[in-house]
C-alpha positions in Angstrom: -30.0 -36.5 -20.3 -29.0 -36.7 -16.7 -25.5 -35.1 -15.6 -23.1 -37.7 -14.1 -22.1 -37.3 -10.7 -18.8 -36.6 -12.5 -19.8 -34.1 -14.4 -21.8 -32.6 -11.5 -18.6 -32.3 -9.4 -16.9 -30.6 -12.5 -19.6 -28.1 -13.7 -19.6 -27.0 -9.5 -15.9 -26.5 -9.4 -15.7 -24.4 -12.8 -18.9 -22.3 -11.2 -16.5 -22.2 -7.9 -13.0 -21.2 -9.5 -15.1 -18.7 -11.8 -16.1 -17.5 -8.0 -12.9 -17.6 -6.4 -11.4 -15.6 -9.7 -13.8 -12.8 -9.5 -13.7 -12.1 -5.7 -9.6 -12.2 -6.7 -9.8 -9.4 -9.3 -12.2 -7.2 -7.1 -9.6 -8.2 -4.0 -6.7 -6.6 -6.4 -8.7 -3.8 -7.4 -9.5 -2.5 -3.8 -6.0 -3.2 -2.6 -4.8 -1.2 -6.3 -7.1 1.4 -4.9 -5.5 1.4 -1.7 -2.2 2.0 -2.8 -3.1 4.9 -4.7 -4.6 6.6 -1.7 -1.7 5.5 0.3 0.9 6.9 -1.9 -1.2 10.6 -2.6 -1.3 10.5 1.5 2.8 10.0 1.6 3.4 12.5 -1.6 1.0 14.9 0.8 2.7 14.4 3.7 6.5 14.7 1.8 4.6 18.3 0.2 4.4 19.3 3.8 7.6 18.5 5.2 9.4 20.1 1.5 7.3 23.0 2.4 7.6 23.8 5.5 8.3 27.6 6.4 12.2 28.6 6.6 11.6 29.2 10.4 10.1 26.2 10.7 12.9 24.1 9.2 15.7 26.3 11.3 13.4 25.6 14.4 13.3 21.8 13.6 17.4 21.7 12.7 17.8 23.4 16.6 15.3 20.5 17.9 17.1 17.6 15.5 18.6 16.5 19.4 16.1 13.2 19.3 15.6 13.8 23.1 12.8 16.6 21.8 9.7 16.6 20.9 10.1 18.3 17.6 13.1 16.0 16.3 11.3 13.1 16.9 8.5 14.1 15.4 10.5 15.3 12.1 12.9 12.3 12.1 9.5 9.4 12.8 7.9 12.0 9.4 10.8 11.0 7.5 11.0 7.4 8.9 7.6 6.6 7.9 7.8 7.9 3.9 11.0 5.7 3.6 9.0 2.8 5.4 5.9 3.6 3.0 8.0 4.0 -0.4 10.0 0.8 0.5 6.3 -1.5 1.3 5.1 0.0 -1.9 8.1 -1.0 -3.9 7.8 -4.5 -2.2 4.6 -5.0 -3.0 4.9 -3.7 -6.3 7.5 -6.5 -7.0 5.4 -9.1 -5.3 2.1 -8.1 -7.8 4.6 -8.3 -10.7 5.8 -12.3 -9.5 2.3 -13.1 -9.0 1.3 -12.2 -12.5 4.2 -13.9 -14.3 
């Protein structure tokens, strides 16, 4: 028996929204993955500034005038983890409104 032009138009957009719904789910995964590798890079990088060497640390609280080098660079380190943990948390609330 022939398939209506109806039924045509459904069966191709189930086969589309099936489409659209896996390319979703591999979309989340790789941006899941993503975040992971994002957040091991900023518990890496907060390792390093924890464990800096005592004579670093007194060299960078002489250089904390944000005119040098050094207190830049420490202050824009510590900038960027609060930026990081603050996109994560956003995003993280975001994911959790989109599933609900």
């Amino acid at each position: 028996m022939a398939m209506s032009n109806l039924e045509m138009q459904l069966h191709s957009a189930q086969k589309n929204l099936l489409f659209l719904q896996q390319e979703h789910a591999n979309t989340l995964r790789g941006l899941h993955s993503e975040i992971r590798k994002l957040q091991q890079h900023c518990s890496d990088l907060a390792f390093e500034l924890t464990m800096m060497s005592p004579q670093s640390q007194q060299a960078g609280k002489n250089n904390m005038d944000p005119a040098s080098p050094a207190g830049i660079n420490f202050e824009s380190k510590v900038r960027v983890l609060n930026l990081n943990k603050g996109s994560y948390e956003d995003m993280r609330r975001q994911n959790v409104k989109t599933k609900k």
